[in-house]
N, C-alpha and C positions, 0 to 999 in steps of 0.2 A: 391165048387168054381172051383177044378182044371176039375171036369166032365164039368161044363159050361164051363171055355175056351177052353176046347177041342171041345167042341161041334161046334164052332164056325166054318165055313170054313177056309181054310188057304188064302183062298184071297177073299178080298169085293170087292165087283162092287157097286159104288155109281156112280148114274144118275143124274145131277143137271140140270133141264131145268124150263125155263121162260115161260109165257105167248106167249113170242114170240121168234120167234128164235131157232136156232139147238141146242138139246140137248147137255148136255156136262158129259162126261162120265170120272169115277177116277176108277182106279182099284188099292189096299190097299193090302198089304200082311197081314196077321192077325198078324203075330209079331212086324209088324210098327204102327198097326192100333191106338193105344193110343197116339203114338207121332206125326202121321198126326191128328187123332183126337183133341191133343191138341196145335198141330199149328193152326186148322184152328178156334178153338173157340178163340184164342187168337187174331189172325186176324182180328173174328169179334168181338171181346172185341174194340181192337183197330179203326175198319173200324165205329164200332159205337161210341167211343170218339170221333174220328173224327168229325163224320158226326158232334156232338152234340156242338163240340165245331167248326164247321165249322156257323153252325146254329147260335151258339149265336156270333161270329164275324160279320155275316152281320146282325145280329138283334140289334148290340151295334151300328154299322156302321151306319144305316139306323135312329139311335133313335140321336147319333151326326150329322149326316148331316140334319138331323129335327131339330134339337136346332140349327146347327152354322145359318141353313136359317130362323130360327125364330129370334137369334140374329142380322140376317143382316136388316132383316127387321124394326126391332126395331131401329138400327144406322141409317138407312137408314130415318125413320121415327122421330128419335130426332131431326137429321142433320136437317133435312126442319125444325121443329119445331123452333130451334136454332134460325134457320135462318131467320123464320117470325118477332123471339121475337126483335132478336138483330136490325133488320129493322125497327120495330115499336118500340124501344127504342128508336135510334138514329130519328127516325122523331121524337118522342114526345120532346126529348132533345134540338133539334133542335130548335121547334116549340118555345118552354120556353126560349133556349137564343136569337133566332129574337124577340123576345116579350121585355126582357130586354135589349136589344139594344136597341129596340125601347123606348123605358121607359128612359133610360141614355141618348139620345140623345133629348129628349125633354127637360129635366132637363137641361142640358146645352144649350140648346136654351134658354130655360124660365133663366136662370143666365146672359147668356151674354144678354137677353136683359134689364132686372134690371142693371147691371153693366152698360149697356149704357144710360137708365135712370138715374139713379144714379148719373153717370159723368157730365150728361147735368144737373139734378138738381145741385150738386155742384158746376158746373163752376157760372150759377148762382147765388148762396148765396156766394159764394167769392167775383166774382163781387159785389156784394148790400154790402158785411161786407168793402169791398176795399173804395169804394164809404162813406159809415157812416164814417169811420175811418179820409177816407181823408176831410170830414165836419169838424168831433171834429175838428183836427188839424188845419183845419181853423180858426176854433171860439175860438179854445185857442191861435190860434198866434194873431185874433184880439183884446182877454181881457189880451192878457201877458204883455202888458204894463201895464194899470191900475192892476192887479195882482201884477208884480213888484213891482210896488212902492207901492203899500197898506205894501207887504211884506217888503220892507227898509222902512217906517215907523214903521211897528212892530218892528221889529229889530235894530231902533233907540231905539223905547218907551223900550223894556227889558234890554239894556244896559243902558240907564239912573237911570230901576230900580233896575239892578245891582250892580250900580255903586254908589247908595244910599246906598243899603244894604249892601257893601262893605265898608263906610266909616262909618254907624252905625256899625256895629260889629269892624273894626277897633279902634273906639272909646273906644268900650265897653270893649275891649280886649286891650286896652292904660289902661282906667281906671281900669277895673283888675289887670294889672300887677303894677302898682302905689301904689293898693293897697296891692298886696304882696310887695314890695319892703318895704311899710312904715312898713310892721309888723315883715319882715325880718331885718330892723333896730331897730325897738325895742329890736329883741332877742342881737342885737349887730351880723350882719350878714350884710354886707355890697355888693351891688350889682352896680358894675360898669364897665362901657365901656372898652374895650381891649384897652391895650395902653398908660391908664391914669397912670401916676405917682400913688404911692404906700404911702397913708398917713400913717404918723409917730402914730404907739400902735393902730395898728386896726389886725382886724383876720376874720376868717370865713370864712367858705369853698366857693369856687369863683365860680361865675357865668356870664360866658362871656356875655356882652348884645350887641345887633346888632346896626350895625352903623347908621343902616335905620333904625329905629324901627318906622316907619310910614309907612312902608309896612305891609299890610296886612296878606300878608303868615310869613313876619318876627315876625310880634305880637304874631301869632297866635304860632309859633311855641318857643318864648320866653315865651308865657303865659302857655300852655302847658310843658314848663319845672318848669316853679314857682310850677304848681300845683301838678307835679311828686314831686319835690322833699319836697312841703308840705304833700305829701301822707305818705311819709317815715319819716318825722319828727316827734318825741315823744312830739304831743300837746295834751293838754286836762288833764281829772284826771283819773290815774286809779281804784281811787274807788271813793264810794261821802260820805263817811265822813269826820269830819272837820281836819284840818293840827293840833296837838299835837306837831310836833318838825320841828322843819326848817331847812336848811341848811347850813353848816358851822360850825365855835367853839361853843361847847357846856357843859352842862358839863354830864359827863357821866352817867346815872341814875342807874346806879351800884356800883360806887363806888365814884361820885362826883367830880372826879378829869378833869381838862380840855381834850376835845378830839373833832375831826373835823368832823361833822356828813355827811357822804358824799352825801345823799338823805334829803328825807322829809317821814314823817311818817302820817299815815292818821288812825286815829281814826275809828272801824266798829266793828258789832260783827259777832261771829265767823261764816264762815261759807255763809257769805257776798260775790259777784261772785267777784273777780280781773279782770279787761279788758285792752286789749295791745291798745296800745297810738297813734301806727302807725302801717303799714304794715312793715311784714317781715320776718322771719325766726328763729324759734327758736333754739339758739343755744346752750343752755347746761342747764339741770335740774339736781337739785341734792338736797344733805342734807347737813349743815353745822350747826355742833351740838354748839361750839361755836360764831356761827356769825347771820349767817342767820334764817338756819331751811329748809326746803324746800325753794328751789326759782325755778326763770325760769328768763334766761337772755335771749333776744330776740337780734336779730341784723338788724337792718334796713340800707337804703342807706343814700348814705351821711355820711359816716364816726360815724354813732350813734349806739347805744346800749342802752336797758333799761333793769333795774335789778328789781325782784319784789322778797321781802324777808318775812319769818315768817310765811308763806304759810300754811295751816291746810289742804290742799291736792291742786296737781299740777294734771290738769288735759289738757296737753298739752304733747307731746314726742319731742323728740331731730329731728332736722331735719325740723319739720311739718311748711308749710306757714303760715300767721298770718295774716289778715287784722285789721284795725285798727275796735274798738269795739268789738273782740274776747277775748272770757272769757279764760284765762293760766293758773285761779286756783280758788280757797276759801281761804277768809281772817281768818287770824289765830294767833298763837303766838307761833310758835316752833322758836327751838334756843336761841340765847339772847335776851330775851323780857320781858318786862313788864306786857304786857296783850295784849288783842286781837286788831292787830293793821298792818296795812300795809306798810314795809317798801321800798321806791319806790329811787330808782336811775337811773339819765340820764349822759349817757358817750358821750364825742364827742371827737373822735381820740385816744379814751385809756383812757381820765382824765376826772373825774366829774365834772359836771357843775351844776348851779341852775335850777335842773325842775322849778320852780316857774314861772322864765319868760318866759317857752314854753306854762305852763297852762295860764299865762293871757293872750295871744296872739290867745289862740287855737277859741274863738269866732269872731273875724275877720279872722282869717286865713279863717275859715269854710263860714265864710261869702263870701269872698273872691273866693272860692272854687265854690262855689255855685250859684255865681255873673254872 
């Protein structure tokens, strides 16, 4: 190695010339010659990056300004397009709402001319219904005479038949209350006018009578009281076997000695229905080991009560309503009794009285009732 770099001359002459042009001449000391040597390959290291990347600068350059002029073209070419489309939209759009204007504007022609048909037909039929109207009323004010008076003829004839049927049922509702009064006096129930003096040993609950009692509403509402308060009176039998003891002094069948029997006793066997005498309200059921036995004492209007004794079962509760022909029990013989047999008491105001004269009464009354 060191014979070769000696060998070397101590100064290079390098020639560089071109095709064209004055040669150009370097003259190198041999001791610099590696580091001009390797300046100038660096140089051309560098003068050829350059070049290389000078190259692809105007080849990127030239490849964007080929796209931005292909992109413009393209804008350029939508923009008209755009342009065509949104033209021939707005004509088509156009074309569709002259069409339905036109279309809307006949319809309201074709309406307002119905509506003025329309008008004209019904000014017409009002006119001809005006016209009918004002005939009827002609031809009724010509027959409202004869009409009139057919009508006060009718209107005579149903008050005449009113006024019949008024003084028959007046009658019939006289004769009714006549006949409750007479069967009201057999019980010893005396029914008299407001006002009258007070005969000497008479009694019974009072029943005001009207002063008119030839009125009609007056009857009706005197006979409707007769018949209330025959509803509530204990008439009739409450069982249908035959009377065994009657009412009043007797003599006792236990022990023979005189005693006041305050009912009537009615012969049945056991087991026989008991039935209430009148409407009412039952008011105490019980047992009464020395007297009765089962009973049921019922309370009705009009100051009355009835007692039903010796009972073989009460089938009625404290409290329950009672219409007259309601079963209270089974005929029996509990308590003090003899045998099977019904012992029956009627109270008016608290003290016993003879059932006897409500039962002979109870078939007029009913009659009466019914009348």
């Amino acid at each position: 190695m060191i014979k070769a770099y000696s060998s070397i001359p101590e100064r290079l002459h390098i020639v560089i010339t071109g095709e064209r042009g004055r040669p150009f001449s370097l003259v190198i000391e041999r001791d610099r010659a590696a580091a001009v040597l390797g300046g100038l390959l660096t140089l051309l290291v560098l003068l050829s990056a350059g070049t290389w990347l000078g190259a692809q600068f105007f080849h990127q350059r030239n490849a964007l300004e080929n796209t931005a002029a292909s992109q413009a073209e393209a804008l350029d070419l939508l923009h008209a397009n755009f342009d065509d489309k949104l033209k021939n939209e707005l004509g088509i759009r156009e074309k569709k709402w002259r069409q339905l204007m036109a279309t809307y504007e006949a319809m309201v022609k074709q309406l307002k001319t119905e509506k003025e048909e329309e008008a004209s037909r019904f000014s017409g039929e009002r006119e001809q219904l005006v016209r009918r109207y004002e005939e009827q009323i002609a031809a009724l004010a010509k027959s409202g005479s004869a009409k009139t008076a057919a009508l006060q003829a009718e209107l005579e004839r149903e008050k005449r038949a009113k006024r019949k049927l008024i003084e028959q049922t007046a009658s019939r509702l006289d004769e009714r209350s006549q006949m409750i009064e007479s069967l009201m006096s057999r019980i010893g129930i005396e029914i008299r006018p407001a006002g009258r003096k007070t005969a000497a040993n008479s009694g019974g609950p009072f029943i005001a009578a009207d002063v008119d009692e030839r009125s009609s509403e007056q009857l009706l509402k005197r006979s409707d009281r007769y018949i209330q308060l025959i509803q509530t009176m204990p008439l009739g039998r409450p069982a249908q076997g035959r009377t065994t003891s009657g009412f009043g002094r007797r003599s006792d069948p236990f022990n023979g000695q005189p005693a006041l029997h305050a009912g009537i006793d009615f012969k049945g066997r056991l087991g026989e229905q008991v039935t209430a005498t009148a409407d009412g309200v039952v008011k105490e059921t019980g047992w009464d080991a020395g007297g009765y036995g089962n009973y049921v004492i019922i309370r009705h209007g009009g100051a009355y009560t009835t007692l039903y004794g010796h009972l073989s079962a009460v089938q009625v509760k404290k409290g329950a309503k009672i219409s007259r022909g309601d079963t209270v029990g089974l005929l029996g013989s509990s308590g003090r009794s003899t045998g099977p047999h019904l012992h029956y008491e009627v109270h008016y105001k608290g003290r016993p009285v003879n059932p006897d004269k409500y039962i002979a009464v109870a078939g007029l009354a009913f009659a009466a009732h019914k009348h």
